[in-house]
C-alpha positions as CSV (number, residue, x, y, z in Angstrom):
1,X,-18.5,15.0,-9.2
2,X,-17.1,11.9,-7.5
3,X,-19.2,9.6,-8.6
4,X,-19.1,10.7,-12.6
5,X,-15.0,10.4,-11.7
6,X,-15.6,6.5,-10.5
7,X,-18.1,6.4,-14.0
8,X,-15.3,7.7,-16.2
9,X,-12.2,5.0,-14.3
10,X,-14.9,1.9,-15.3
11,X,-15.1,3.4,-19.1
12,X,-11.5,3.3,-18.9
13,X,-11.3,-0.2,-17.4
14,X,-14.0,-1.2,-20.2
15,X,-12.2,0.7,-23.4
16,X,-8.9,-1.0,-22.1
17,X,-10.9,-4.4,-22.4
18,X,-11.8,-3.7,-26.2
19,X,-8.8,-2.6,-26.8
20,X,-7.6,-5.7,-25.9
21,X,-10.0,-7.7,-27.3
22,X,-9.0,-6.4,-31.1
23,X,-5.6,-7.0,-30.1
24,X,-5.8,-10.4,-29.8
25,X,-8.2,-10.5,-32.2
26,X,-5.8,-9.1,-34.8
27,X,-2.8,-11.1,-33.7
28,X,-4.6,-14.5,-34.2
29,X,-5.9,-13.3,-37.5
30,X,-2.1,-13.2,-38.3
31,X,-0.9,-16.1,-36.9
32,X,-3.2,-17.5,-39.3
33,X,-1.4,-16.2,-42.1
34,X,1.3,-18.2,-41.2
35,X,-0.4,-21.3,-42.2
36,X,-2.0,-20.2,-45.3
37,X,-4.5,-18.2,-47.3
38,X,-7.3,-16.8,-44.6
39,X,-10.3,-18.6,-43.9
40,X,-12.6,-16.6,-41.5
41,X,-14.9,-18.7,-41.2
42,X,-12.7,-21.2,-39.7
43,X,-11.3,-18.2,-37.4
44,X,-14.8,-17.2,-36.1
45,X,-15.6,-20.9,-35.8
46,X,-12.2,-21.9,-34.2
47,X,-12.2,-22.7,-29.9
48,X,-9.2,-21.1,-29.5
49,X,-10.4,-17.6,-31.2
50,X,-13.6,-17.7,-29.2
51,X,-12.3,-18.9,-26.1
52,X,-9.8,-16.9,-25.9
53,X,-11.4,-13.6,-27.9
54,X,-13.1,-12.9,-24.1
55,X,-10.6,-15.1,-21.7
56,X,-7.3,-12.9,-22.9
57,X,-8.6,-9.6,-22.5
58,X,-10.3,-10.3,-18.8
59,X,-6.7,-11.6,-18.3
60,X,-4.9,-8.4,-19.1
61,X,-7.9,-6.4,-16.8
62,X,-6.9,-8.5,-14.0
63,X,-3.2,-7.8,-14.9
64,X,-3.6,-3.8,-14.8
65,X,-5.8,-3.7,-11.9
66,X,-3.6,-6.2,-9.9
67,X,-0.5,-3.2,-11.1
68,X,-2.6,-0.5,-10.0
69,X,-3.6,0.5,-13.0
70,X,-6.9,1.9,-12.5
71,X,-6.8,5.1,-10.3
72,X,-8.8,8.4,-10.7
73,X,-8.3,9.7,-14.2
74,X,-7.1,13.1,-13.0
75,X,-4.5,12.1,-10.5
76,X,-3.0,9.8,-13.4
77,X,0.0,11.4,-15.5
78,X,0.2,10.7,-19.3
79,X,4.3,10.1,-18.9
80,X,4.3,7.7,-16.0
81,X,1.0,5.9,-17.7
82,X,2.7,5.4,-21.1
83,X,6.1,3.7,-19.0
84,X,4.0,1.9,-17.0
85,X,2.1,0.2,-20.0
86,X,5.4,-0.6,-21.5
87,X,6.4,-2.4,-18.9
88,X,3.3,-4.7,-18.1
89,X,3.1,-5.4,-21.5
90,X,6.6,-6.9,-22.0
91,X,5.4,-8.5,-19.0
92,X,2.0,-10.0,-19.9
93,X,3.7,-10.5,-23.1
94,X,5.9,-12.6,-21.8
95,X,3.9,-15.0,-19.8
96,X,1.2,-14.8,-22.8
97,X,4.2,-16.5,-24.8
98,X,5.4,-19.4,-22.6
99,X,2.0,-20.3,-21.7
100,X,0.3,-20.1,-24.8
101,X,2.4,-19.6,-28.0
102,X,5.6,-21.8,-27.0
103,X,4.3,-24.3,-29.5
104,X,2.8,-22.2,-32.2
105,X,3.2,-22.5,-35.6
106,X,7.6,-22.2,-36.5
107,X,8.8,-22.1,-39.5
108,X,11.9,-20.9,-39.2
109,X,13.9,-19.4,-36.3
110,X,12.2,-15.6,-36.4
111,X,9.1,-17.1,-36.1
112,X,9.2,-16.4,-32.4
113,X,10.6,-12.9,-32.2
114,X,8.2,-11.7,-35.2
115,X,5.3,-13.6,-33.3
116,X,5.9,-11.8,-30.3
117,X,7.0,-8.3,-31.0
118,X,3.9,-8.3,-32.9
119,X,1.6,-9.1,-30.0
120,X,3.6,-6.5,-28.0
121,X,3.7,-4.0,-30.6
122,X,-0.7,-4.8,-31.5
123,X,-1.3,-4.7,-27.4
124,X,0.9,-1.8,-26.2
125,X,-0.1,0.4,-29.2
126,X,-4.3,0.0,-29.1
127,X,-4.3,0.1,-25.2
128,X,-1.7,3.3,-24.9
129,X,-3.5,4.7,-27.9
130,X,-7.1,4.6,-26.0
131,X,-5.9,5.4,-23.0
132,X,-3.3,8.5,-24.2
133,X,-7.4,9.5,-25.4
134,X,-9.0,9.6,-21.8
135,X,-5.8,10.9,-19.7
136,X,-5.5,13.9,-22.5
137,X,-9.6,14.4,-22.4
138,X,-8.7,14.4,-18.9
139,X,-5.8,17.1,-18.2
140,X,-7.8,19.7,-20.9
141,X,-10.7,19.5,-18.0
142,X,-8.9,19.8,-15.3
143,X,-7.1,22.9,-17.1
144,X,-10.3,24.4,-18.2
145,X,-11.7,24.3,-14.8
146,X,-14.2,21.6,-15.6
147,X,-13.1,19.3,-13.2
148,X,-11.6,20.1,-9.6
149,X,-11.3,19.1,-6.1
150,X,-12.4,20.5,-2.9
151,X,-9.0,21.9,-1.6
152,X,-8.3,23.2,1.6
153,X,-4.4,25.6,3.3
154,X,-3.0,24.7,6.4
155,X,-1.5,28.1,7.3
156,X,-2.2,31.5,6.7
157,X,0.7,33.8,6.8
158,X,2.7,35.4,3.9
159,X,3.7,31.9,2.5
160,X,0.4,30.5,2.1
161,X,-1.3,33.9,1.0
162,X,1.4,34.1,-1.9
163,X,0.7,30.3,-2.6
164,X,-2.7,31.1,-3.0
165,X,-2.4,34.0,-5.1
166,X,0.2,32.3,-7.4
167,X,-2.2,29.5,-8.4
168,X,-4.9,31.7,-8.8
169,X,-3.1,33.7,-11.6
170,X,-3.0,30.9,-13.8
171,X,-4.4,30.9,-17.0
172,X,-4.9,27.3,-16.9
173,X,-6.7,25.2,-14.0
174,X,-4.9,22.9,-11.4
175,X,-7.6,21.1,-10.3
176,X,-8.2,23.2,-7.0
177,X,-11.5,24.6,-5.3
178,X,-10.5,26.0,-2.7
179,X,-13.0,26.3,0.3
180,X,-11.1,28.3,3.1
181,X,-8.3,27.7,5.2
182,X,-7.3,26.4,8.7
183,X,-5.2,29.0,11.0
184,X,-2.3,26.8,12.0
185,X,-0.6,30.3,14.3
186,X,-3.0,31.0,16.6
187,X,-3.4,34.4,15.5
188,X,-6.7,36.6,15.3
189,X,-5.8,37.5,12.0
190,X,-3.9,35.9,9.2
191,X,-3.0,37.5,5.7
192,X,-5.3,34.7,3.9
193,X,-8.4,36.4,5.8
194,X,-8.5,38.4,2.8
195,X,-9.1,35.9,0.5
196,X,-10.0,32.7,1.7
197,X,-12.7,32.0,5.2
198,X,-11.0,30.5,8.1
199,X,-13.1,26.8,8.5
200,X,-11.3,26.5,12.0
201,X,-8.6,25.6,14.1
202,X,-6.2,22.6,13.7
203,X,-7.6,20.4,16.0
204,X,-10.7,20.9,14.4
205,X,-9.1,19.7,11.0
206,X,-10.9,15.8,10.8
207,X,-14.2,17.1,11.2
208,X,-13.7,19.8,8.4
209,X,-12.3,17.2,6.2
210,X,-15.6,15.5,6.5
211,X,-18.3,18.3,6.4
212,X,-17.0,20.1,3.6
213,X,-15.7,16.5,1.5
214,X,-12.3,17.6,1.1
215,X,-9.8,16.1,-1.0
216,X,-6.7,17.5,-1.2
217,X,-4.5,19.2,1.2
218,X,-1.9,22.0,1.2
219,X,0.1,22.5,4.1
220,X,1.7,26.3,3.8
221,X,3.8,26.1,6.6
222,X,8.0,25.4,6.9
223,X,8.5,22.1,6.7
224,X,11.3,22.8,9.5
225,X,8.7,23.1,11.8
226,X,8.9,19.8,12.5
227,X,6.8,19.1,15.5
228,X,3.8,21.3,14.1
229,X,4.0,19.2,10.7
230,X,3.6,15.9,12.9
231,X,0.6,17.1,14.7
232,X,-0.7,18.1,11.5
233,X,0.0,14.5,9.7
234,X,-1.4,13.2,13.0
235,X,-4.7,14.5,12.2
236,X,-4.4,13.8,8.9
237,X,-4.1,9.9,9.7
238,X,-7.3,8.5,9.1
239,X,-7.8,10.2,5.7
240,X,-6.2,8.3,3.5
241,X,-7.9,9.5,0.3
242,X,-7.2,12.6,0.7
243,X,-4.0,14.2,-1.4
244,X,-1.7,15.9,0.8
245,X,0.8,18.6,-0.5
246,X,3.3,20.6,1.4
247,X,5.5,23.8,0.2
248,X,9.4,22.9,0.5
249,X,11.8,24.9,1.4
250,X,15.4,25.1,-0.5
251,X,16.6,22.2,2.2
252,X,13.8,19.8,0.5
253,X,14.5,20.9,-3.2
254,X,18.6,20.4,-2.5
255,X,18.6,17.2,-1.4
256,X,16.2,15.7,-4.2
257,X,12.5,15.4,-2.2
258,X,11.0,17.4,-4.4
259,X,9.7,15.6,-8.1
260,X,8.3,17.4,-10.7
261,X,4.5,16.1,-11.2
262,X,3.1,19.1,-13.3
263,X,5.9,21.2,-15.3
264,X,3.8,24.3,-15.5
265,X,2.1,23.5,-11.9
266,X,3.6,25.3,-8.5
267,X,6.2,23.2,-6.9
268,X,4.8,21.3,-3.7
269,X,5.5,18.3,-2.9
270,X,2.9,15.6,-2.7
271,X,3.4,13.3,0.4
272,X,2.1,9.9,-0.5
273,X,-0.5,8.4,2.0
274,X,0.3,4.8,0.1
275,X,2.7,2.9,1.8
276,X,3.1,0.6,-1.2
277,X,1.9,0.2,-4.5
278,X,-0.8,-2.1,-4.8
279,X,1.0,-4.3,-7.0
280,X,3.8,-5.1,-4.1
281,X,0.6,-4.9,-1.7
282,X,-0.8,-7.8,-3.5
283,X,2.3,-9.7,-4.0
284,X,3.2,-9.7,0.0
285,X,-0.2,-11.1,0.8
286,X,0.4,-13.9,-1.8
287,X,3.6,-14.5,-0.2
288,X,2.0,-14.3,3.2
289,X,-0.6,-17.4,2.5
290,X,1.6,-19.4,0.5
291,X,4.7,-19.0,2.8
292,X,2.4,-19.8,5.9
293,X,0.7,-22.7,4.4
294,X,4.1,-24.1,3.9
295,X,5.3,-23.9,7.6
296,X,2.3,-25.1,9.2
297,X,2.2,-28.4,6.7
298,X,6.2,-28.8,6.6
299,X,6.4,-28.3,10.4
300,X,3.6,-29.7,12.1
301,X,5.2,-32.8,13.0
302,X,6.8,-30.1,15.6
303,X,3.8,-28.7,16.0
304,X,2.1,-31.4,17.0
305,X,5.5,-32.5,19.6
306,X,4.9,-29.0,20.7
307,X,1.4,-29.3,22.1
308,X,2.0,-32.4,23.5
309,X,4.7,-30.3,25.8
310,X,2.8,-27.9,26.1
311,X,0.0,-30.4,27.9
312,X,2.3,-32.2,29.8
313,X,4.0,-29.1,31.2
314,X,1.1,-27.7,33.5
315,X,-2.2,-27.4,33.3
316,X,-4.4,-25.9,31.1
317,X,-5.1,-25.3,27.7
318,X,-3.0,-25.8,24.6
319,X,-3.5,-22.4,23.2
320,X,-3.3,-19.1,23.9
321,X,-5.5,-16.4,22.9
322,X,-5.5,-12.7,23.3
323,X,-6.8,-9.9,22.2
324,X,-4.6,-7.4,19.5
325,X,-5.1,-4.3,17.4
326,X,-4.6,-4.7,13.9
327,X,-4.8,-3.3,10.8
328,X,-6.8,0.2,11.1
329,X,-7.4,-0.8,14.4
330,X,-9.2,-3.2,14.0
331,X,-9.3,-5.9,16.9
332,X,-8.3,-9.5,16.7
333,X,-7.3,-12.5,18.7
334,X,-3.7,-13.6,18.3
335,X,-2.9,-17.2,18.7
336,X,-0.2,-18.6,20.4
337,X,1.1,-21.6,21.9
338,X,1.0,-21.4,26.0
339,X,3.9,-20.4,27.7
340,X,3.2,-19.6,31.3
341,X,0.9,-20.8,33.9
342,X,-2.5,-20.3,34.1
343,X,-3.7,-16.7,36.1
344,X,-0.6,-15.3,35.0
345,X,-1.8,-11.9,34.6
346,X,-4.2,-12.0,37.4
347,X,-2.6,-9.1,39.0
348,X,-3.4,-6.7,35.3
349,X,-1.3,-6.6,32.1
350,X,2.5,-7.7,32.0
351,X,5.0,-7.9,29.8
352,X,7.3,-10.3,30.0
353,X,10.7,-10.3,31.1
354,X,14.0,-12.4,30.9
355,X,13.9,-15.3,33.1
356,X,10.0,-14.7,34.3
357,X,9.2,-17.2,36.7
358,X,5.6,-17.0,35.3
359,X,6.9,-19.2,32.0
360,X,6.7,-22.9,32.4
361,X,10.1,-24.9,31.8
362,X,9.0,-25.5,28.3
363,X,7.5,-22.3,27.6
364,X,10.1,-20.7,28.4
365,X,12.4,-23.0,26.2
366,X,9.8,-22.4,23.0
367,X,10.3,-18.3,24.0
368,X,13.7,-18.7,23.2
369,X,12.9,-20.5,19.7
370,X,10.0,-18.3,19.3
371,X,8.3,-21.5,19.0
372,X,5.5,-20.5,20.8
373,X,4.7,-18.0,18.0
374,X,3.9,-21.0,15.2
375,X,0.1,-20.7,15.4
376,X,0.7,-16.9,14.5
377,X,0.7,-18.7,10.8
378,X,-2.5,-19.2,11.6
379,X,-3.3,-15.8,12.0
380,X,-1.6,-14.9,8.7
381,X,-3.6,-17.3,6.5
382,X,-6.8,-15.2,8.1
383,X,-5.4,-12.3,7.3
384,X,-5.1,-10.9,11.0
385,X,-1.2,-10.6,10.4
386,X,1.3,-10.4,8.1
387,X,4.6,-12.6,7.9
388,X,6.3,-9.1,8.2
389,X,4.8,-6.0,10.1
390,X,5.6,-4.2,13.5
391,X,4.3,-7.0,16.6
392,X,0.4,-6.0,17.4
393,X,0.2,-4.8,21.5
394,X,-3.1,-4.4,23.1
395,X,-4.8,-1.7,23.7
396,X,-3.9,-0.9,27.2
397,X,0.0,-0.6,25.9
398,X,-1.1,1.4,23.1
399,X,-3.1,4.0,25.2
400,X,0.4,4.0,27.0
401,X,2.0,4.6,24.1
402,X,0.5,7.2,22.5
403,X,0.5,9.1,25.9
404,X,3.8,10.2,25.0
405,X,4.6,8.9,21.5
406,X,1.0,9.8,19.9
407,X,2.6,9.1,16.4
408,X,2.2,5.5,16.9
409,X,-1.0,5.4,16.0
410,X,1.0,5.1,12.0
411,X,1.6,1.7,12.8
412,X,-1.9,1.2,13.0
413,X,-1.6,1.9,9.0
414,X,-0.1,-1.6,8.3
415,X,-1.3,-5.1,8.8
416,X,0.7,-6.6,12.1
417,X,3.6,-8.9,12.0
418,X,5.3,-12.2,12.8
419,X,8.1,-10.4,13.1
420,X,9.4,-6.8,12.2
421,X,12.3,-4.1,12.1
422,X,11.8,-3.3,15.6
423,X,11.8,-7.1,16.7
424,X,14.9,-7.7,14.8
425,X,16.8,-4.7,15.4
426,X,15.6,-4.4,19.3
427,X,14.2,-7.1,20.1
428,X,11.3,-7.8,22.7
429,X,10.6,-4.5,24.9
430,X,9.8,-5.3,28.7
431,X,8.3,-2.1,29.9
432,X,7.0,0.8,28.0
433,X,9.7,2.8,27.3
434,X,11.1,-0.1,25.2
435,X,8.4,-0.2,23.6
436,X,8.8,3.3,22.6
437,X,12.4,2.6,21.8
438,X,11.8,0.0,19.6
439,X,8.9,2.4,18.2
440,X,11.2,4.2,16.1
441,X,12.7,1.1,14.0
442,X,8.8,0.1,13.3
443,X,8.0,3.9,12.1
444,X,11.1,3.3,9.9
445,X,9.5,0.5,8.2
446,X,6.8,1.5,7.3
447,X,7.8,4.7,5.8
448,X,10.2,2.3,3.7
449,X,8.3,-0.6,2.9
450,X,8.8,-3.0,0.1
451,X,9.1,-6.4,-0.8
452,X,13.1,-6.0,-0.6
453,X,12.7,-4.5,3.1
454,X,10.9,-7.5,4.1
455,X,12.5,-10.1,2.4
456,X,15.8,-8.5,4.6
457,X,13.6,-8.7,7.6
458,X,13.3,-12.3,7.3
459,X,16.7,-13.0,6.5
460,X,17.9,-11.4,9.5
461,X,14.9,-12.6,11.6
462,X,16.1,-16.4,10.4
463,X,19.6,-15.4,12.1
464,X,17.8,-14.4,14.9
465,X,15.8,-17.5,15.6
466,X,19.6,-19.7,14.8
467,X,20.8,-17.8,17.6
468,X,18.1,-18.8,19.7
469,X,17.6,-14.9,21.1
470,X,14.0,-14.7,21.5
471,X,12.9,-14.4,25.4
């Protein structure tokens, strides 16, 4: 079923190309007119028709793709789809004029406007037309029952068994198969028994998830039960894929968490495993390499006056490298200029401290700069970091961590940072609980993140480094 799902999101990618195609193809046909009587053989013989005929519509792929565009038909909705094509089309419009059209053919003032509200109106209305087609093609099979997705309750009291019952009086399909349910009480027996099979117990829940290919959620507990939902989201962590939905009570649908998806569907609300779209995803790694590349070419006069310091100030190597968790937990080695004398953690792991003796004079002078963290630009450009994201630890302080605050493992979500919430709003953490501390400002980030979050961060982070209060 999957793999027909991952067929049918390439025959939208490739209709969206045509449709493209004869939209371009059309509007040059009328910008001939402009000029004169239509000659089509000088059209299909032009450079500019055939060059662009293919280069314009790979161009607005890329564009949709790079805007997240191209997600699992059935997850899509027809609403949100036909706004979002607006949009990017104003957009690619846009740049398709100043680049391209700026010095078309004019003869008279409206030229412009006519020229490009009808390359909007030819490209919004063939690819919203086409793709109105699949995402309608689409909701009648998921209504009929011809498409659905292995669905799994958390719960199992009178919540969860009315839930269930509710969905399955439907006349018309939500997309669910349900395979059983996980007991999230403890009890021997659970009102669901009599319609679904238990498949386990909660701390059983990853390796369910992968036997029986599950793909969507639905927690039927109280969301007030706050320390059960985190153990459940904690298993839940490695899963991305997988749609999660929970029930909300009247405290959820008061304050405005819950948004209507599906008009006619039961009201859950579906917590969203993406951090951020993958249009701002995209956009915060371009900023990463091009901002980083700047610093290490504008500043390595100091970086260069730097490791000379660094030489001269005891001995032993320039750099210093350590091994960090990253993204998904995935090691790395951070790179940073050296601060403190050699066998300075011969005794085990420490942190640092204010005024440790184990810093050189100069090391402990680039601390307070943060100079010592330049080469971390380095790291960025490889893709081991990001210019913002919560500080990467080692494993020994995360197994520390997560002894007592096993939610940090969310971090582990995100790619690592030069700097971060945490680091700006608490600075460097010398024992463990700090570190915990400073935990909650990092957790804060990342269920927030944006562009605008992290552009903040590196305001506030420049004010940081002006007031010299690194350590």
């Amino acid at each position: 079923m999957r793999e027909k799902r991952q067929l049918e999101i390439w025959l939208y990618i490739v209709t969206d190309f045509i449709m493209s195609l004869l939209a371009w193809a059309a509007f040059f046909v009328y910008r001939k007119t402009l000029e004169g009587p239509l000659d089509w053989e000088a059209i299909l013989t032009d450079p500019n028709f055939q060059v662009g005929i293919l280069a314009i519509p790979i161009g607005w792929s890329f564009f949709y793709a790079f805007f997240g565009c191209y997600k699992d038909l059935y997850r899509l909705s027809r609403l949100s789809t036909l706004s979002r094509t607006f949009f990017l089309t104003i957009i690619g419009v846009i740049f398709l004029f100043f680049t391209l059209l700026i010095d078309d053919v004019i003869l008279g003032t409206g030229t412009y406007i006519r020229s490009f509200s009808t390359l909007f109106a030819l490209q919004f209305f063939f690819v919203v037309t086409i793709r109105m087609f699949w995402l309608t093609r689409a909701s009648r099979r998921l209504k009929s029952g011809k498409v659905t997705f292995n669905t799994i309750i958390i719960g199992g009291n009178q919540k969860a068994t009315q839930l269930y019952k509710q969905i399955q009086a439907r006349d018309k399909g939500l997309g669910y198969k349900f395979l059983g349910f996980i007991d999230s009480n403890g009890k021997s027996t659970n009102e669901l028994n009599e319609f679904l099979p238990i498949l386990g117990k909660l701390n059983q829940l990853p390796k369910i998830l992968k036997e029986h290919d599950i793909e969507e959620v639905i927690i039927a507990i109280e969301t007030s039960e706050h320390s059960l939902m985190q153990r459940i989201m904690d298993q839940l962590f490695d899963f991305d894929k997988v749609l999660i939905k929970v029930i909300p009570d009247m405290h959820d649908i008061v304050f405005g968490t819950v948004k209507m998806n599906h008009v006619f569907g039961e009201i859950l609300i579906e917590i969203k495993q993406e951090l951020m779209p993958a249009w701002q995803h995209s956009i915060k790694r371009i900023i990463d390499v091009i901002v980083s590349t700047f610093m290490l070419i504008l500043f390595s006069p100091l970086l260069i006056v730097s490791a000379i310091l660094v030489k001269l100030s005891s001995p032993g190597p320039i750099f210093y490298s350590q091994e960090r968790i990253g993204l998904n937990g995935k090691p790395f080695h951070i790179i940073k200029f050296r601060s403190m004398y050699i066998d300075a953690e011969k005794s085990g792991p420490m942190l640092s401290q204010t005024g440790d003796d184990r810093c050189t004079k100069w090391g402990a002078i680039m601390r307070k700069w943060r100079i010592d963290e330049w080469p971390n630009f380095w790291n960025v450009l490889r893709g081991d970091m990001s210019l913002v994201g919560p500080r990467p630890e080692r494993q020994y302080y995360i197994n520390k961590i997560m002894e007592r605050a096993p939610h940090y493992r969310h971090l582990l979500k995100v790619r690592p940072g030069i700097t971060s919430w945490g680091q700006v709003k608490y600075g460097y953490a010398s024992n463990v609980d700090q570190m915990i501390k400073r935990l909650q400002f990092d957790i804060l980030y990342i269920e927030n993140m944006s562009l605008a979050l992290d552009i903040k961060i590196l305001f506030y982070t420049i004010i940081v480094l002006w007031k010299g209060q690194g350590k």
